[in-house]
N, C-alpha and C positions, 0 to 999 in steps of 0.2 A: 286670652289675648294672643293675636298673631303674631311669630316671631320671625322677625325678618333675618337670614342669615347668608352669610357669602365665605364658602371655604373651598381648600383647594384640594386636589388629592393628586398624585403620579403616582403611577404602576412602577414597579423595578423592573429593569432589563437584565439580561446576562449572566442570573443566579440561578442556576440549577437546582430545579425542584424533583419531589419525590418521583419515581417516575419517569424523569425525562431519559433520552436516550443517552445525554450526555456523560461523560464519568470523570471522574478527577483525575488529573494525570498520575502515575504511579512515581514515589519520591524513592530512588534509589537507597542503598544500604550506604550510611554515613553523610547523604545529604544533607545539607542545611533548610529547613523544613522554615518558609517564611513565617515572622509572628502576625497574628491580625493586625491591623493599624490602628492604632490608641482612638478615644471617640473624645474629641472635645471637649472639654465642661462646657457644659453651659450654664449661661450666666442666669444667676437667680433671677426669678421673679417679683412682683409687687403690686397690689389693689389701688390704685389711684384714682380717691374721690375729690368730687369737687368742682365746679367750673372752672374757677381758674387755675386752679390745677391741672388739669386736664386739656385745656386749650393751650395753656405754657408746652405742656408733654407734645401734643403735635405742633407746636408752632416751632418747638428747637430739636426734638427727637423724636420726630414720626415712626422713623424706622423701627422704635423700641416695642410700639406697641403691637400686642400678640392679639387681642381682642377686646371689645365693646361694650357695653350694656348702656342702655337709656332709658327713660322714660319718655311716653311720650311728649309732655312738655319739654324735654329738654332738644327734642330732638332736630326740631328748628335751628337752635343756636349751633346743632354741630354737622350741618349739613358738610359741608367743607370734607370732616373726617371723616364720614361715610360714603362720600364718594370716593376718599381717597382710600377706605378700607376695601369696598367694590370692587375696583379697580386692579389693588392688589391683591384681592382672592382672599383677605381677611375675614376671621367673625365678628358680626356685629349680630344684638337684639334687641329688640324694646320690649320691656318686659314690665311688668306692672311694679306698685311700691312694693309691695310685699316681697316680691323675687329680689329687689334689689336690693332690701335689706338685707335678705337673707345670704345673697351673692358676696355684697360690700363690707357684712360685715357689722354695718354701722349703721344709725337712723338717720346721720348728717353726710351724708353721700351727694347732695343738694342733686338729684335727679342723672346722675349719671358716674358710672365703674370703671375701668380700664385696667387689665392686666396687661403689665406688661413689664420687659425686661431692664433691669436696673445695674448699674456697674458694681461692682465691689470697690468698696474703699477701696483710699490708693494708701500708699506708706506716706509716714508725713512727711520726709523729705520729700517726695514726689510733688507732694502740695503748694511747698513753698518756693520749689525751683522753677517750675511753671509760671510761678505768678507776679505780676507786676507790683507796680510801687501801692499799691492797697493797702489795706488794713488788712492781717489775717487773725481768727479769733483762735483763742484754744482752751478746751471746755475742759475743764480737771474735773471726772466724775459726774459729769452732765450726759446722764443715759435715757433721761425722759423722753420717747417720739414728740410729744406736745410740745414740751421747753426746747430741742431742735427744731421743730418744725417751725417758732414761733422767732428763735434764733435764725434762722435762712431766712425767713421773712425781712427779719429787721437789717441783716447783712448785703441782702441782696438791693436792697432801698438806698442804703448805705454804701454802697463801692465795694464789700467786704471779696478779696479774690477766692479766702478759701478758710476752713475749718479744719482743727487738727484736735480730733476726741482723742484723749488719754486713758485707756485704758489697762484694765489690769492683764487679759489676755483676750486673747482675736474671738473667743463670743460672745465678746460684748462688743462687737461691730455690726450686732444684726439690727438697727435701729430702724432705717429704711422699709417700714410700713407704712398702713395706709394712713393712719393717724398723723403722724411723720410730713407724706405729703400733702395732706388735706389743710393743714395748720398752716404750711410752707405756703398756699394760695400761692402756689408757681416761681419760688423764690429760691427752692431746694435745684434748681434748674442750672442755676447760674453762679452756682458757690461747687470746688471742688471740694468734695469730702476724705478727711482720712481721718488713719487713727496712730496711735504712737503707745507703745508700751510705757506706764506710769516710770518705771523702773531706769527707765533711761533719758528720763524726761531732762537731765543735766547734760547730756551729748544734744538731744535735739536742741533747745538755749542756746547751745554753745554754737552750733550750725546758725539757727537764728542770728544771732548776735555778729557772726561772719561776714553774713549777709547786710547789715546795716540795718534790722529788726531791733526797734527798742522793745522792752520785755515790761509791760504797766499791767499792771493788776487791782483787784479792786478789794477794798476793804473798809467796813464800818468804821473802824479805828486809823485806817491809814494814816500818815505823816502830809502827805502831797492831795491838795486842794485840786481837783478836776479842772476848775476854772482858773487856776493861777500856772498852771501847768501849758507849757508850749512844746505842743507835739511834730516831729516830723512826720513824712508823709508814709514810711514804713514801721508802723507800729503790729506787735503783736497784743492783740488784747487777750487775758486770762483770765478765765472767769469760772469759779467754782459753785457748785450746787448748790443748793437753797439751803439743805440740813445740816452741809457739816463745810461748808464754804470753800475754801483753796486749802489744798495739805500743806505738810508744814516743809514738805522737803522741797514743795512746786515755789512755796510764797516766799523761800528765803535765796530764792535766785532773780528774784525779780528787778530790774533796777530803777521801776517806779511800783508803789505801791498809793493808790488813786483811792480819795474818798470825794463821794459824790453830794457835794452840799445837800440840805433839807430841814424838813426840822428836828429830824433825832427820834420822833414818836413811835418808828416802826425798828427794831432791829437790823433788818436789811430787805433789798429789792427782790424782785420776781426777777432771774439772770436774764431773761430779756428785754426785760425794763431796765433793767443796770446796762445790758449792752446797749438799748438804744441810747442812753444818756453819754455814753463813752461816743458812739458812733457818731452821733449829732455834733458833739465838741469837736472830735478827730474833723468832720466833712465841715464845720465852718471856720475853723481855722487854715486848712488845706483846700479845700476847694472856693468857698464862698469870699475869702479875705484878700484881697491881691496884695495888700500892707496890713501892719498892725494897726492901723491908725484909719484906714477903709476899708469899706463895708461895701459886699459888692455882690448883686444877686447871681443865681447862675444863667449863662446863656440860651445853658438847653438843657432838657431832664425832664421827667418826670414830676408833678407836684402831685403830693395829696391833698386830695378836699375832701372834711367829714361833712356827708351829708344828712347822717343821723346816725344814733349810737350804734346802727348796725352793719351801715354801709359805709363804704367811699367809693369815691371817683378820681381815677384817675388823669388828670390836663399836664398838655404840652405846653 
């Protein structure tokens, strides 16, 4: 199959090659002899499948992306980003299924790739000074791409302004793959990511709580009923892994500890089925409610419509 592609090349000027007539100036006896100029890091990279994943990426961070792969089917829907890859001298190809799996990685890549560059986490303070009166989540030991990716999804639905992973040290920050944001379906877009050393997680609290952060956590056993609970509009939600749930140094800082009515038959929820049900409470109490006593839809937003167990539609 034919591979369309558009890349750019410059020649260097001004560097003296083997050969030339030029020479290097001679550096005197006790000169200060200049160092090279340090190179940049550059920012890691990331595999980004998916349609709406991928449409999210150019629709808010064009500039991130390094290059393209499609399918031909897909390549109608991203005319837009191939002209704008054209343009900027970017690569793009369309490549058959088989390349793209092999490319992407994965067999759910839904007809199109994207490498491109991704931020590093920020520090959690960073997270939470930046961000307005939202919900922020904070995942104790939630290092799954899937259960994040599926977390930003539900955050991002939700008003969520940002996410603070607690980790034990900085490699376990490298979550941001493709999986990551193929799960996120463009939600990973709009939530700032950080992370926070486990070990200090009684300073960050403490920051929080400065702030006007209430600290609500979730638990099978909790004391405090979800539904009887009256949240203000800066909540930090904490939310532990599925196997070994909130630690014990995270959960006795907390100054709500939240169980989520049902009927008891399961042990405990998928963490992002527990945060939607927290996030849902949080956005109809604060967004949907003008009184305790009225019910009020909202004026503008997004709705979900299930149009069958595999889709939705997005309406104004």
């Amino acid at each position: 199959m034919k591979k369309r592609s558009v890349v750019s090349s410059r020649k260097g000027a001004g560097t003296p090659t083997m050969g030339s007539s030029r020479s290097p100036r001679a550096v005197g006896r006790g000169a200060r002899i200049p160092a090279f100029p340090a190179q940049a890091k550059r920012p890691p990279e990331a595999k980004i499948c998916g349609v709406n994943a991928c449409l999210s990426r150019f629709s808010l961070n064009s500039d991130s992306i390094v290059r393209a792969y499609f399918l031909e089917d897909t390549v109608k829907l991203f005319k837009p980003l191939i002209r704008e890859l054209a343009r900027t001298r970017r690569a793009y190809h369309v490549v058959s299924a088989e390349e793209l799996a092999k490319i992407s990685g994965t067999l759910h890549h839904e007809g199109v790739c994207l490498l491109a560059r991704v931020s590093d986490c920020l520090r959690g303070h960073e997270v939470f000074e930046s961000c307005g009166d939202g919900p922020l989540l904070i995942l104790d030991g939630v290092l799954n791409p899937h259960n994040l990716g599926a977390l930003a999804r539900v955050g991002a639905h939700y008003g969520v302004q940002g996410a603070i992973v607690l980790v034990d040290d900085d490699a376990e920050a490298s979550f941001q793959n493709s999986s990551f944001f193929r799960v996120a379906q463009g939600g990973a877009e709009h939530l700032q990511w950080g992370t926070y050393l486990r070990r200090d997680v009684a300073r960050l609290f403490h920051e929080l709580e400065d702030r006007g952060f209430e600290l609500a956590g979730t638990s099978s056993h909790g004391p405090d009923d979800l539904f009887d609970t009256h949240f203000a509009s800066r909540v930090a939600f904490v939310l532990g892994s599925e196997s070994t749930g909130l630690s014990p140094e995270v959960e006795r800082l907390l100054t709500l500890r939240l169980r989520i009515p049902g009927t008891g038959l399961v042990e405990s929820l998928n963490v992002a089925c527990a945060a939607s049900g927290l996030l849902m409470e949080h956005w109809r109490q604060t967004r949907v409610q003008s009184s305790p006593r009225q019910r009020k839809r909202p004026q503008s937003g997004p709705e979900l419509l299930v149009t069958s167990s595999h889709h939705w539609k997005m309406r104004h």
